[in-house]
ZADOTOR-538699 format. One record per residue: residue number from 0; residue in three letters; x, y, z of N, C-alpha, C in turn. Coordinates in Angstrom, 3 decimals, padded with zeros to 6 digits, always signed. Each point is the difference from the previous one (the first is absolute). Example, Ala and Ser with C-alpha at 12.3 -4.5 7.8 and 13.67 -1.06 7.14 Angstrom:
// residues 2
<resi = 0, resn = ALA, n_c1 = +013.190, n_c2 = -005.690, n_c3 = +007.800, ca_c1 = -000.890, ca_c2 = +001.190, ca_c3 = +000.000, c_c1 = +000.900, c_c2 = +001.200, c_c3 = +000.000>
<resi = 1, resn = SER, n_c1 = -000.350, n_c2 = +001.050, n_c3 = -000.720, ca_c1 = +000.820, ca_c2 = +001.190, ca_c3 = +000.060, c_c1 = -000.770, c_c2 = +001.090, c_c3 = +000.730>
END
This chain:
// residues 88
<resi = 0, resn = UNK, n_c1 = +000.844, n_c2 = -001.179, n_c3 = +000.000, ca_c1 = -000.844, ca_c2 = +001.179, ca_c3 = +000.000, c_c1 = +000.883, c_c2 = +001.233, c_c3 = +000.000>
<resi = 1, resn = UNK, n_c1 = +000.098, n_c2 = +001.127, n_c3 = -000.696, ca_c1 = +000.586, ca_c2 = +001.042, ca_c3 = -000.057, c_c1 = -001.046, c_c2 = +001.136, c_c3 = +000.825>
<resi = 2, resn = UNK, n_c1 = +000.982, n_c2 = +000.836, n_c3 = +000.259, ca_c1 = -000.583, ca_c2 = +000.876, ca_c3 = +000.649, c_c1 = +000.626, c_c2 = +001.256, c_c3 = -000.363>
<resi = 3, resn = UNK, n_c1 = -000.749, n_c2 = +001.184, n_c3 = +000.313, ca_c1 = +000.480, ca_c2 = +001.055, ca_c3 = +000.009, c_c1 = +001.313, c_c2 = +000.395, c_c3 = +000.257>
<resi = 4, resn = UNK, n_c1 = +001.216, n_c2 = +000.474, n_c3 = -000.730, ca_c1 = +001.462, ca_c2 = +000.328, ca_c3 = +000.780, c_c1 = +000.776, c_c2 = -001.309, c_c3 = -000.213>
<resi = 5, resn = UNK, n_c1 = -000.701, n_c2 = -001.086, n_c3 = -000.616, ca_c1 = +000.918, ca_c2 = -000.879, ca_c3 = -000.210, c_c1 = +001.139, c_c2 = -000.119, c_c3 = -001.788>
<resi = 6, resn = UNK, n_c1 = +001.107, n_c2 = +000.157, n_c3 = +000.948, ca_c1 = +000.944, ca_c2 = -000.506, ca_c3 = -001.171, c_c1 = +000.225, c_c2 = -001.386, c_c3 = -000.704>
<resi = 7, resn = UNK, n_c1 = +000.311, n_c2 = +000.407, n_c3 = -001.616, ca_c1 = +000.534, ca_c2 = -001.243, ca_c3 = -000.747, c_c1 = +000.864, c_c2 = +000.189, c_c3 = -000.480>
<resi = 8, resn = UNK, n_c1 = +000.538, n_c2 = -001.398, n_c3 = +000.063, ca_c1 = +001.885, ca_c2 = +000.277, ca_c3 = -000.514, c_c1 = -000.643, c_c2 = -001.284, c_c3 = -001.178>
<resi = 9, resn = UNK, n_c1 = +001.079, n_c2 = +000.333, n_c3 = -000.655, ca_c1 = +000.320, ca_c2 = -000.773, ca_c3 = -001.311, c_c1 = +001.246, c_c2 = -000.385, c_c3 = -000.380>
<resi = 10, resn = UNK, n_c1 = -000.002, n_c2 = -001.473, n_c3 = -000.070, ca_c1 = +001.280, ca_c2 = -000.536, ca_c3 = -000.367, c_c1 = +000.616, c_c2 = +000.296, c_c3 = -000.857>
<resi = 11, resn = UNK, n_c1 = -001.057, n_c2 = +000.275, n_c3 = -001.044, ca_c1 = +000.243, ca_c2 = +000.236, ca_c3 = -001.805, c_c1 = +000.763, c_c2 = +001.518, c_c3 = -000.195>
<resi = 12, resn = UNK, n_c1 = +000.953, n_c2 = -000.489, n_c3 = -000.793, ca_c1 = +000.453, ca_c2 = +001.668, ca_c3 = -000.400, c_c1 = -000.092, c_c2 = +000.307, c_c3 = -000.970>
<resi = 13, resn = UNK, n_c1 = -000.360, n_c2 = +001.006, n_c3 = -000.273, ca_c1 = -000.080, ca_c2 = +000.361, ca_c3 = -001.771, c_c1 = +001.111, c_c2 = +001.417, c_c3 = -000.118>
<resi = 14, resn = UNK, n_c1 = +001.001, n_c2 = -001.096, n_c3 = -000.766, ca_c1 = +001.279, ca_c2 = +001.012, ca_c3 = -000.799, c_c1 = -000.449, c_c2 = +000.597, c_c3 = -001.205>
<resi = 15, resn = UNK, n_c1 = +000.177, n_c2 = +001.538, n_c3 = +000.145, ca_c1 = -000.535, ca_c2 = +000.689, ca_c3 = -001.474, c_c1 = +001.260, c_c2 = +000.046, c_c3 = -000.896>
<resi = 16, resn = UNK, n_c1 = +001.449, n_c2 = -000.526, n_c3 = +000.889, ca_c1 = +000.781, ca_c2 = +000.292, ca_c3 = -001.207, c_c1 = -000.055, c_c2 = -000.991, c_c3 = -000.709>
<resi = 17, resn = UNK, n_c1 = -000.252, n_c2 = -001.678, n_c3 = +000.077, ca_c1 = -000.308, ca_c2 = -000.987, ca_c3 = -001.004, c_c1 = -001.109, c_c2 = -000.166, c_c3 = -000.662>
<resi = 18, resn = UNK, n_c1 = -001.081, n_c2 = +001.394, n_c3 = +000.143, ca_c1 = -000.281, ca_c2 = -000.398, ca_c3 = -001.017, c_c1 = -000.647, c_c2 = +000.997, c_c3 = -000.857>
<resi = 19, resn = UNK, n_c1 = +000.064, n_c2 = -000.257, n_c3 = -001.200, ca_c1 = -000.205, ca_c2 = +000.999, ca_c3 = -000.866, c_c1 = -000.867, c_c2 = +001.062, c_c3 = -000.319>
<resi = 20, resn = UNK, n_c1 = +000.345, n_c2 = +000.804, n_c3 = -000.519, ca_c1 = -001.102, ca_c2 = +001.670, ca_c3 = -000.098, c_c1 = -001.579, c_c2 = -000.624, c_c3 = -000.133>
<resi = 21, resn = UNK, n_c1 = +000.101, n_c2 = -000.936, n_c3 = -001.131, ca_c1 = -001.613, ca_c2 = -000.376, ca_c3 = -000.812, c_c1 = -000.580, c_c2 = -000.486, c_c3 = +001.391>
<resi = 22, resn = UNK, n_c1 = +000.486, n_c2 = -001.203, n_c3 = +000.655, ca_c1 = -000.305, ca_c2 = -001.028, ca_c3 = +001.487, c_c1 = -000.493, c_c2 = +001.137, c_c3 = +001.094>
<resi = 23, resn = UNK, n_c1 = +000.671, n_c2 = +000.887, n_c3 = +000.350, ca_c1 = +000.293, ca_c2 = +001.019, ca_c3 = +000.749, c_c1 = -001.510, c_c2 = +000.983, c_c3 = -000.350>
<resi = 24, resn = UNK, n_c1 = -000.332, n_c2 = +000.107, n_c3 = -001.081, ca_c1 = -000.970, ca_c2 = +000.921, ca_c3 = -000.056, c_c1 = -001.035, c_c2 = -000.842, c_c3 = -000.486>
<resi = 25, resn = UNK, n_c1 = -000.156, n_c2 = -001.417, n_c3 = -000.215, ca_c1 = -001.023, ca_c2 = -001.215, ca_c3 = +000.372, c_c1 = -000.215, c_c2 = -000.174, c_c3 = +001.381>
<resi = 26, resn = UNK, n_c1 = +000.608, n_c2 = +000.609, n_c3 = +001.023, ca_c1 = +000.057, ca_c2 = +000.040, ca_c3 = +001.294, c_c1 = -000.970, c_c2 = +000.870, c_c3 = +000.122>
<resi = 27, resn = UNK, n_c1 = +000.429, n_c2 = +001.416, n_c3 = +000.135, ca_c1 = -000.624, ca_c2 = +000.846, ca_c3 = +000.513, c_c1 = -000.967, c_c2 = +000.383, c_c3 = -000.587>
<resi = 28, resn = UNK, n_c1 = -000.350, n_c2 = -000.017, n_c3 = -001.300, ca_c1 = -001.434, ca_c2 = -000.098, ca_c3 = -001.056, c_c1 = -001.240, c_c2 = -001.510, c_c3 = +000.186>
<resi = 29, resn = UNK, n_c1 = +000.359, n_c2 = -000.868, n_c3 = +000.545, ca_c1 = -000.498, ca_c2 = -000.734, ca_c3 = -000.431, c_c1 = -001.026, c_c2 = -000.417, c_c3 = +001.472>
<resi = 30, resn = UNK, n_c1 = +000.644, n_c2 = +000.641, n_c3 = +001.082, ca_c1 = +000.062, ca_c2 = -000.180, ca_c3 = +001.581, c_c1 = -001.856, c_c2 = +001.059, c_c3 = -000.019>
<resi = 31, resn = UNK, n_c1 = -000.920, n_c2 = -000.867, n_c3 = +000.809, ca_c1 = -001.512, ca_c2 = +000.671, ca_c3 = +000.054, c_c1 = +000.027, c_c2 = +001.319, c_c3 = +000.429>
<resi = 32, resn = UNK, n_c1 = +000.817, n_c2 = +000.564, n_c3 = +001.501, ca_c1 = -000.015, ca_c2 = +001.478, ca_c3 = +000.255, c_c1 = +000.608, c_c2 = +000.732, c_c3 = -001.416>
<resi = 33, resn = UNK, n_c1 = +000.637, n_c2 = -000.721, n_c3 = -000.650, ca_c1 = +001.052, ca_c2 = +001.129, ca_c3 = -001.025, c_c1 = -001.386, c_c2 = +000.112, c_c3 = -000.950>
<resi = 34, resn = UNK, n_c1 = -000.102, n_c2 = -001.285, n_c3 = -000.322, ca_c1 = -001.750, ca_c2 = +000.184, ca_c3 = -001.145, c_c1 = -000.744, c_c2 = +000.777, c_c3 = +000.119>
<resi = 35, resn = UNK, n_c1 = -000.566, n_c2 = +000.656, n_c3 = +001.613, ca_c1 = -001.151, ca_c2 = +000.160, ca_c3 = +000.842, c_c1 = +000.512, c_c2 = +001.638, c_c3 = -001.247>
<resi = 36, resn = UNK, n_c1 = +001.635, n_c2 = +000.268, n_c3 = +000.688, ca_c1 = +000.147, ca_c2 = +001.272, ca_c3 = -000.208, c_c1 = +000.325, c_c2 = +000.167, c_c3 = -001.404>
<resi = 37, resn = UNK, n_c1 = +000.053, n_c2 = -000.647, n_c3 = -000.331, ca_c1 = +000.468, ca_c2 = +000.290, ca_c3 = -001.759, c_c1 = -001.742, c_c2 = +000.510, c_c3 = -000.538>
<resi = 38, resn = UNK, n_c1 = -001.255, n_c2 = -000.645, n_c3 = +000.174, ca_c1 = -001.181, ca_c2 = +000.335, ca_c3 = +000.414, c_c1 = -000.501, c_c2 = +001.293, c_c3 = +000.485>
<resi = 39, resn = UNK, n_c1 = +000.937, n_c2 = +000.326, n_c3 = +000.855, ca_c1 = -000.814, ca_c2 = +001.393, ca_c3 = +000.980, c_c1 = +000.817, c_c2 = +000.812, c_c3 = -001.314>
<resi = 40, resn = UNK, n_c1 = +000.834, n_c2 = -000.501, n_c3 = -000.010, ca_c1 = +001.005, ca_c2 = +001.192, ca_c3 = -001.114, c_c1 = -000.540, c_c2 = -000.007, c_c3 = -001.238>
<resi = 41, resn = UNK, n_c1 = -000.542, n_c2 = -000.763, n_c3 = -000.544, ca_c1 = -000.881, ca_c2 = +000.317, ca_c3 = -001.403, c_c1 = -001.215, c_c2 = +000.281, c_c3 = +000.039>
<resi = 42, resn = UNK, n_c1 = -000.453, n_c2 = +000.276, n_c3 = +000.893, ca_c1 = -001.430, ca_c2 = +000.342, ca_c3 = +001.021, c_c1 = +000.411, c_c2 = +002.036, c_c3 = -000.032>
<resi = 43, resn = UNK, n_c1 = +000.852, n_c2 = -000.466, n_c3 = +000.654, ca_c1 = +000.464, ca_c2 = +001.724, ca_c3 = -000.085, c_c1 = +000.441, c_c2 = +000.499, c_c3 = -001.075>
<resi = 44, resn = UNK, n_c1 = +000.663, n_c2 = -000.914, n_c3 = -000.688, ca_c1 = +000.206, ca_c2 = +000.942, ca_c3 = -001.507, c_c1 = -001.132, c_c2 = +000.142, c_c3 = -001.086>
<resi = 45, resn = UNK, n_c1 = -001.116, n_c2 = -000.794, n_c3 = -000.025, ca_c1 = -001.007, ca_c2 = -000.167, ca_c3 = -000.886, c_c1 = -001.160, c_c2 = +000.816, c_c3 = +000.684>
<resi = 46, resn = UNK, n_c1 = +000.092, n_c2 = +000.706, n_c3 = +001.643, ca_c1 = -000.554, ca_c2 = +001.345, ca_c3 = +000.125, c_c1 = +000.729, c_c2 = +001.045, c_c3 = -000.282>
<resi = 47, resn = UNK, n_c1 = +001.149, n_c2 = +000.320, n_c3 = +000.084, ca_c1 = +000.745, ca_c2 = +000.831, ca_c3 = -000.181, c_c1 = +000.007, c_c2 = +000.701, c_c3 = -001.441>
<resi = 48, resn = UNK, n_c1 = -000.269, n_c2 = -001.173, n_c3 = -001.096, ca_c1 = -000.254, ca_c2 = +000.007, ca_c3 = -001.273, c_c1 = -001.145, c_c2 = +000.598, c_c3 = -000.603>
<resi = 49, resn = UNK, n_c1 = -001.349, n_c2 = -000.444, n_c3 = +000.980, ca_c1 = -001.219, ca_c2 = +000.157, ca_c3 = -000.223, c_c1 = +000.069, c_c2 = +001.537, c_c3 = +000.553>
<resi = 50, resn = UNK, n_c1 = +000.512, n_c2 = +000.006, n_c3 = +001.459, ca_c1 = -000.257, ca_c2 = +002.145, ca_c3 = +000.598, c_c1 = +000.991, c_c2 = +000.162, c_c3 = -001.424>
<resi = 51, resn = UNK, n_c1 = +000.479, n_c2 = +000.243, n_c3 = -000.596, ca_c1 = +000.766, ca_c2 = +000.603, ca_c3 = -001.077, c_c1 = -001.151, c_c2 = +000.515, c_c3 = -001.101>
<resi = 52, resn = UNK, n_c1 = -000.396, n_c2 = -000.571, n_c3 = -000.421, ca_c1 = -000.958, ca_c2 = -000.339, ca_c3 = -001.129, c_c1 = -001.132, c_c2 = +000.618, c_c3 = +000.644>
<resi = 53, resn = UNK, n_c1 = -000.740, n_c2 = -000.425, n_c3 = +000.867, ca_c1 = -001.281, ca_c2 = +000.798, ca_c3 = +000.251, c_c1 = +000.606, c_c2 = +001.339, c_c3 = +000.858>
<resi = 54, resn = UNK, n_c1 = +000.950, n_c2 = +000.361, n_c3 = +000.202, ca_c1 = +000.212, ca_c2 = +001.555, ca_c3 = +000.619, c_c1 = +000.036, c_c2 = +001.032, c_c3 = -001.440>
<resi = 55, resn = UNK, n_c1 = +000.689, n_c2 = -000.695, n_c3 = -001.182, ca_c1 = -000.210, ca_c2 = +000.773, ca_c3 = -000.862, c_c1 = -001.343, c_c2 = +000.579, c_c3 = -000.821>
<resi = 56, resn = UNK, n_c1 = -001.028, n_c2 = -000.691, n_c3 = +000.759, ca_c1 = -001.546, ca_c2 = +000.129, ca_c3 = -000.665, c_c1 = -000.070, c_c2 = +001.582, c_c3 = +000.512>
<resi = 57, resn = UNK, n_c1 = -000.255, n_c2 = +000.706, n_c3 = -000.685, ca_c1 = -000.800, ca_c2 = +001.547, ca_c3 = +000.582, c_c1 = -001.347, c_c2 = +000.168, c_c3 = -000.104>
<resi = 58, resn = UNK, n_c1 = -000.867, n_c2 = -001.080, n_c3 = -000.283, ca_c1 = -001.705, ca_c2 = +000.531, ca_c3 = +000.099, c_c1 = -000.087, c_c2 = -001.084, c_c3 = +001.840>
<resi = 59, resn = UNK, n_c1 = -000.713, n_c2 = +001.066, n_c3 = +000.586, ca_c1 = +000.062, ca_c2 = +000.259, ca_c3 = +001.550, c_c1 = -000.845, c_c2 = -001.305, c_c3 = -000.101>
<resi = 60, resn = UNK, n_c1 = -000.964, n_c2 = -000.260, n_c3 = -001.053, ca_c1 = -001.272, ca_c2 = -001.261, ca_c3 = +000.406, c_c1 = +000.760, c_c2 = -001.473, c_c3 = +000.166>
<resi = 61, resn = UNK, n_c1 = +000.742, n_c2 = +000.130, n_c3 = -001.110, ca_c1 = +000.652, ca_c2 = -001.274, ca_c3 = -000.477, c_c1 = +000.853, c_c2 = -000.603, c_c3 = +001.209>
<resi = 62, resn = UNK, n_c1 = +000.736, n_c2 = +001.030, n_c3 = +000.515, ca_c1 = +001.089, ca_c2 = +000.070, ca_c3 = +000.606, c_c1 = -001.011, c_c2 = -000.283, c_c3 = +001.804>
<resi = 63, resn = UNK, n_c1 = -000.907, n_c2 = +000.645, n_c3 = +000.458, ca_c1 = -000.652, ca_c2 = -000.362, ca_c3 = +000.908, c_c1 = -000.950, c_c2 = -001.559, c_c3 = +000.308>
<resi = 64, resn = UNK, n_c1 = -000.414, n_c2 = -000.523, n_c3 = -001.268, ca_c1 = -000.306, ca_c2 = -001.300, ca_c3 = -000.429, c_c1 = +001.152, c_c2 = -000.976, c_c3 = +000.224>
<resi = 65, resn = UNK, n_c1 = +001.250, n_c2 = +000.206, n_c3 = -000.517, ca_c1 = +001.109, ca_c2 = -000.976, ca_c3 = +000.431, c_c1 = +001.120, c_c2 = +000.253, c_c3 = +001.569>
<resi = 66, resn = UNK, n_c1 = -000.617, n_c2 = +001.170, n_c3 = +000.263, ca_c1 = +000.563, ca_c2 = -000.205, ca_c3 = +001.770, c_c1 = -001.493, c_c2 = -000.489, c_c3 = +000.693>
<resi = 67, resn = UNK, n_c1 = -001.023, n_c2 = -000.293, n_c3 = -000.633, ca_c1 = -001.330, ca_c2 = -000.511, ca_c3 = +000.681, c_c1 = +000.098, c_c2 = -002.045, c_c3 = -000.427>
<resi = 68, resn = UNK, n_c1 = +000.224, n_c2 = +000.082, n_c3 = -000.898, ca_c1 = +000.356, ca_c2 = -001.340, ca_c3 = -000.379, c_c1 = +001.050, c_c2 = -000.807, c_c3 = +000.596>
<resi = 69, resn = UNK, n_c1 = +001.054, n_c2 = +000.895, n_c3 = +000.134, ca_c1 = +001.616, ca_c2 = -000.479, ca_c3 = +001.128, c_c1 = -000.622, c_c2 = -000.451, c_c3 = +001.933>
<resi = 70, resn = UNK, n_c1 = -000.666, n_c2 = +001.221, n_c3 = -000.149, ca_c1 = -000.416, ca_c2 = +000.024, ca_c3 = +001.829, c_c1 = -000.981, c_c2 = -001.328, c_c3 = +000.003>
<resi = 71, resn = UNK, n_c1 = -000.973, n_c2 = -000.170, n_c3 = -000.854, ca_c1 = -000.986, ca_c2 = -001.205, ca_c3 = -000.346, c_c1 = +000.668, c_c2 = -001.297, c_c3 = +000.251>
<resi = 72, resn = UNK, n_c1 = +001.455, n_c2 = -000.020, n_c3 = -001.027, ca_c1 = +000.648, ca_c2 = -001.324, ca_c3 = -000.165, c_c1 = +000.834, c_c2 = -000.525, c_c3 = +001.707>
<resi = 73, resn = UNK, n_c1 = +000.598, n_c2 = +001.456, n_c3 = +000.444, ca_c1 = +000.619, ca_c2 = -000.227, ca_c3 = +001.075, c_c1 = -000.850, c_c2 = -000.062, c_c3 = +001.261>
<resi = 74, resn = UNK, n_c1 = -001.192, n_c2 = +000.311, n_c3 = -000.054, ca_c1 = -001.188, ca_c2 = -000.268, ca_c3 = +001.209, c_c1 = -000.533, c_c2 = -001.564, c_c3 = -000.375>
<resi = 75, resn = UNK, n_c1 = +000.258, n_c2 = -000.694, n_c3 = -001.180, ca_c1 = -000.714, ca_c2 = -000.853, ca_c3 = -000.097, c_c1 = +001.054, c_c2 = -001.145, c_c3 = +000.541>
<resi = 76, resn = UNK, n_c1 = +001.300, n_c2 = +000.196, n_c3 = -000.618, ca_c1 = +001.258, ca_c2 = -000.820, ca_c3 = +000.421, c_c1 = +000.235, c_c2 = +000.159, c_c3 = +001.765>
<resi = 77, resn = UNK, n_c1 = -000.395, n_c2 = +000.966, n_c3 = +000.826, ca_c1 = +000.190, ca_c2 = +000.438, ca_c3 = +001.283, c_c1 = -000.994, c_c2 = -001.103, c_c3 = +000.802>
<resi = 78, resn = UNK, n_c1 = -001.297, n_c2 = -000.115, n_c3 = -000.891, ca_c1 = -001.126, ca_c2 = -000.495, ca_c3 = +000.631, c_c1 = +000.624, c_c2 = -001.698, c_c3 = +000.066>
<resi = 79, resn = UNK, n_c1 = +000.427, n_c2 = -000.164, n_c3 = -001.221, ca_c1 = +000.668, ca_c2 = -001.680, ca_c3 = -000.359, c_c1 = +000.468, c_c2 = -000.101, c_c3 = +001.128>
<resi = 80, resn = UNK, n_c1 = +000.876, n_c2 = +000.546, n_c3 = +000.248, ca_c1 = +001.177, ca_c2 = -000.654, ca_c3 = +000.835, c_c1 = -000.409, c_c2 = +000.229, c_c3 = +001.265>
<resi = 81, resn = UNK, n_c1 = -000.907, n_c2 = +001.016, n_c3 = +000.407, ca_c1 = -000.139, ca_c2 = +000.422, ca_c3 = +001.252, c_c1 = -000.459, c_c2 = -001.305, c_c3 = +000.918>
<resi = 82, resn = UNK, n_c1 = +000.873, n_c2 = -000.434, n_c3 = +001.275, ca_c1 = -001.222, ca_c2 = -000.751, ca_c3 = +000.541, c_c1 = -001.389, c_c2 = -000.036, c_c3 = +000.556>
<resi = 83, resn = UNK, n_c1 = -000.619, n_c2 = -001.130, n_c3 = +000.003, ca_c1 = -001.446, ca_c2 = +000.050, ca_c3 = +000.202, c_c1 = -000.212, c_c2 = +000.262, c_c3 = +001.617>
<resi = 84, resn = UNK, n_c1 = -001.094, n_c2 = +001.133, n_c3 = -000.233, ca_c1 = -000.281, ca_c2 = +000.446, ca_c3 = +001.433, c_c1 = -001.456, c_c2 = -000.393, c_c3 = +000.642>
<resi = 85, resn = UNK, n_c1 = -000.188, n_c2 = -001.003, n_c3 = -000.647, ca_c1 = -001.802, ca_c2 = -000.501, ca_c3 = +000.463, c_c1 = +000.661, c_c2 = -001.347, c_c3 = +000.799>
<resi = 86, resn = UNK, n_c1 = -000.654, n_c2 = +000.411, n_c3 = +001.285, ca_c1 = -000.382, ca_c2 = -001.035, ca_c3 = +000.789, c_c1 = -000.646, c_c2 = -001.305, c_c3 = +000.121>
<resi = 87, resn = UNK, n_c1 = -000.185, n_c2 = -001.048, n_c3 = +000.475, ca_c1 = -001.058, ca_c2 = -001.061, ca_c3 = -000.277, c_c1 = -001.263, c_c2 = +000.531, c_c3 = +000.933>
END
């Protein structure tokens, strides 16, 4: 049983000088937290892309419709994940 504050040691060592650049970045790319973030990072660049593009709109309607559509998507994704607060 693990507990809180408990340490793990590992026998295993992993030498980065044997092994090669390609192995080495099959490591750290391929590993689920690195995925999670390779994810948040194209998450952020494909908004970053999108505020680009709709900041350049100048009719006030258009432009108020897609910060109403953003707040929509991110209240609806907030609600997903949020946990459930109903009782039995």
């Amino acid at each position: 049983m693990v507990t809180s504050g408990t340490h793990f040691r590992s026998t295993a060592v992993l030498d980065w000088a044997t092994l090669h650049p390609v192995e080495r970045l099959e490591l750290l790319t391929t590993h689920d937290l690195a995925r999670q973030e390779k994810q948040k990072l194209e998450l952020l660049r494909n908004l970053l892309t999108y505020y680009h593009y709709a900041a350049c709109e100048s009719r006030e309607e258009v432009l108020r419709a897609e910060i109403d559509r953003v707040r929509a998507a991110a209240d609806d994704l907030r609600d997903a994940t949020a946990p459930s607060t109903t009782r039995p």
